[in-house]
C-alpha positions in Angstrom: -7.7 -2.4 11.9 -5.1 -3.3 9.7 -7.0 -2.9 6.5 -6.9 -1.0 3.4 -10.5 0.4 2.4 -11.6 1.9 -1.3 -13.6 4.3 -1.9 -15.7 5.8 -4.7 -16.4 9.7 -4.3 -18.1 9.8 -7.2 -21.4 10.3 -6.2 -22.6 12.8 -3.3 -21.6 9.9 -0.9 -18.3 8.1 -0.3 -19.2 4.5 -1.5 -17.1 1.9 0.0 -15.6 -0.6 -2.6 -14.1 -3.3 -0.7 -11.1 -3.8 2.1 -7.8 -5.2 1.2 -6.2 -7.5 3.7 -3.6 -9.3 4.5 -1.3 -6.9 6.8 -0.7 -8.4 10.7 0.1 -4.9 12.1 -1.2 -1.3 11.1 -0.8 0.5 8.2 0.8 3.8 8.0 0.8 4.5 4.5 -1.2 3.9 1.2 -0.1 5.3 -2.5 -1.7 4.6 -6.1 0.4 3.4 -9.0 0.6 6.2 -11.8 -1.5 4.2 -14.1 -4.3 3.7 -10.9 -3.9 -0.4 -12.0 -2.2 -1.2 -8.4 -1.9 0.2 -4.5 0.8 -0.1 -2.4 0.8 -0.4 1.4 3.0 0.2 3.9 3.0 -1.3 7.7 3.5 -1.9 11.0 4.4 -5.6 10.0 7.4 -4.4 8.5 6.2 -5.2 4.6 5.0 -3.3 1.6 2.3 -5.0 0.0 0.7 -4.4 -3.8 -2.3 -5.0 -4.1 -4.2 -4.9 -8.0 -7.1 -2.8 -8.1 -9.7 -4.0 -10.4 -9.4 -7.6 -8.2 -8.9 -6.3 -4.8 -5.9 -9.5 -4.9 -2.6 -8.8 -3.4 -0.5 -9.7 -5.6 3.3 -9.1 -4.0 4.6 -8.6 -0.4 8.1 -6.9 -0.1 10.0 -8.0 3.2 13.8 -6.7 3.9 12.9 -3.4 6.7 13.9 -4.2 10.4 11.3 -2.0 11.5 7.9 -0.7 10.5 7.4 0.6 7.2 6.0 4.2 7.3 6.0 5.4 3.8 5.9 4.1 0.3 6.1 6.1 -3.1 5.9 5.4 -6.8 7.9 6.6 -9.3 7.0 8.5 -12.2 6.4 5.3 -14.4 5.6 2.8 -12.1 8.9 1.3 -12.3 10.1 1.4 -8.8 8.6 1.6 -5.4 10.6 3.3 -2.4 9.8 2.7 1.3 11.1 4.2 4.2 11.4 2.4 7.4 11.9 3.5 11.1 14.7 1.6 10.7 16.1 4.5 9.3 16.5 3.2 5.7 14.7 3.3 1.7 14.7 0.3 0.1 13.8 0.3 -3.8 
């Protein structure tokens, strides 16, 4: 649906905590920063977007794959983001 949902598993019962939006095609991938301060998404619509937790905001959209974006990884830091694209490139 094109969405990005959190949830708490802290309790018995998955709570949701809210839906991030903003992608116009699916997402195929979602990955926490080390620090758990942002997530990342990657999609159909060809951008990565970051997204700050404790506001639910986006707060950056990277654009530059061809193609959909099917995975996205932090590095050990947080300093850079990697995303891999079916059009057979990474961009960092």
């Amino acid at each position: 649906d094109k969405t990005v949902k959190l949830w708490d598993l802290s309790g018995g019962t998955p709570v949701e905590k809210g839906t991030l939006t903003g992608h116009s095609d699916w997402v195929r991938c979602v990955v926490w920063s080390p620090d758990g301060e942002f997530v990342a998404s990657a999609s159909d619509d060809k951008t990565v977007k970051i997204w700050k937790v404790a506001t639910m905001e986006e707060v950056g959209t990277l654009r530059g794959h061809s193609g959909w974006v099917t995975s996205v990884a932090w590095n050990h830091d947080g300093s850079l983001l990697a995303s891999g694209s079916n059009d057979n490139t990474v961009r960092l």
